[in-house]
Residue, then its C-alpha position, 0 to 999 in steps of 0.5 A: x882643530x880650531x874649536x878642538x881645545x874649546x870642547x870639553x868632550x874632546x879635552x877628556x878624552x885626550x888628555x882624562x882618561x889616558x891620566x885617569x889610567x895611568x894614575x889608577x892603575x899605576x897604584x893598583x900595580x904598586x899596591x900588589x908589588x908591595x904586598x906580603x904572600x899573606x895579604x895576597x889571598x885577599x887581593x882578588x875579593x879586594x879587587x872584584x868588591x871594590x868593582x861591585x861597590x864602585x858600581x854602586x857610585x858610578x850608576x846612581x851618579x849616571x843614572x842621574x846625569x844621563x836622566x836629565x841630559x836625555x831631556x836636552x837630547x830630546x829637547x823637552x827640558x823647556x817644556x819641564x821647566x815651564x810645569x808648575x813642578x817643584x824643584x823637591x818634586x823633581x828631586x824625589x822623581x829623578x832619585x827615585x828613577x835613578x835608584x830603581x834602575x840601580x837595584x835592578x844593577x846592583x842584582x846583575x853585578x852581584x850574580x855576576x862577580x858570584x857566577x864567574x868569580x865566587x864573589x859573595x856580595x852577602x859575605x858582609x852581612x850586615x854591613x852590606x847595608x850602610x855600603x851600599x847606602x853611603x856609595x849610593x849617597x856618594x852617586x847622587x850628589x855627584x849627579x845633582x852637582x853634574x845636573x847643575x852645571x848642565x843646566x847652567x853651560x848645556x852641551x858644553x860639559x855634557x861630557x862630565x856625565x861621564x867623566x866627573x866621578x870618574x875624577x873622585x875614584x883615584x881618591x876613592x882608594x877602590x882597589x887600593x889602601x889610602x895609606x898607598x897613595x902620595x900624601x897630598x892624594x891623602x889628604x884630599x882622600x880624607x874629604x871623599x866619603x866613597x874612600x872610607x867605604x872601601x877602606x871599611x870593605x877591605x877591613x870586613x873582608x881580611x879582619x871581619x870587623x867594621x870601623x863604625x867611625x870611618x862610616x860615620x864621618x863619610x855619611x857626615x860628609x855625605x850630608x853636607x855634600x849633599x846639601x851642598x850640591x841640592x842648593x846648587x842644583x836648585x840655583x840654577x834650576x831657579x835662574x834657568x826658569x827666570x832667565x831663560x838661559x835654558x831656552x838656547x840649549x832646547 
């Protein structure tokens, strides 16, 4: 009990993901309350599409997480860091790993929600192509950022592997509308790119047009995110060499 508040692992899952469930859920079930009889048609392909493209989110930015904490676990991240390996090099290799195991999910989900649901992933044509794309960009620069902060407090917020895009599906408005959502939660939904996605899916299957501009500001987002979270990434990757910091965690 005495190291209980210290450790992070523990604080998430008393107190993250109880308000994680509540707070998502709580707006799913507000979302169905206030719906007409002419939106609910759509309620399920809302909710089992919003389930598959998720997965595209949260697999690429565990994927990446886990990748790089398997090398504390297995106490061989000293031993990378001592390679003449650049930090673009590991870059691609992490990216190129992550998304391999990711299409191979992609395909189980997509069988899956097809199989037991009837849930046609290709019902979107085209624009199954930038969904993907976008929610996968979402994932990796959650996962550098993840990877970052590992590198610099090692076991201490291994649990964010886990749990830090977890924190950004609330915004995400997965099953639900923006609209929705409290104001401020609005506010911060217009800085997620993941939420115009989704808002773009729901748009596709009741309308089957797609809002090009909500995909266009989400892939700038995603750009500077992106550059955002790779330098901070690439900071402590330099300092662990340098200083050593990462010696005590291997």
């Amino acid at each position: 009990m005495v190291v209980w508040p210290k450790d992070l692992g523990a604080m998430v899952d008393s107190f993250w993901w109880p308000s994680f469930d509540m707070l998502l859920w709580g707006l799913m079930t507000v979302y169905i309350q206030r719906q007409q009889e002419t939106a609910m048609p759509f309620i399920t392909s809302f909710i089992i599409g919003g389930i598959v493209f998720w997965m595209f989110v949260y697999r690429s930015q565990q994927e990446m997480g886990v990748l790089f904490l398997r090398e504390f676990w297995d106490r061989n991240l000293l031993a990378v860091l001592s390679t003449p390996i650049s930090i673009a090099e590991y870059f691609v290799a992490t990216m190129c790993v992550g998304v391999l195991k990711l299409i191979l999910s992609g395909v189980y989900m997509a069988l899956l929600g097809y199989l037991l649901f009837q849930f046609n992933i290709f019902l979107f044509g085209w624009y199954l192509i930038p969904f993907i794309l976008t929610l996968t960009v979402v994932g990796l620069w959650t996962g550098f950022l993840v990877i970052g902060l590992v590198i610099q407090y090692g076991y201490r917020v291994q649990s964010l592997a886990w749990s830090m895009i977890m924190i950004i599906m609330p915004f995400s408005a997965v099953f639900y509308p923006v609209s929705i959502l409290p104001g401020w939660m609005q506010s911060i939904a217009r800085f997620i790119p993941s939420s115009y996605v989704f808002e773009s899916m729901r748009q596709v299957i009741v309308k089957g047009t797609l809002d090009v501009q909500s995909l266009l500001i989400a892939n700038i987002l995603n750009l500077v995110y992106t550059i955002l979270s790779c330098l901070f990434f690439a900071w402590g990757f330099r300092r662990a060499r340098e200083k050593g910091i990462i010696v005590k965690f291997s």
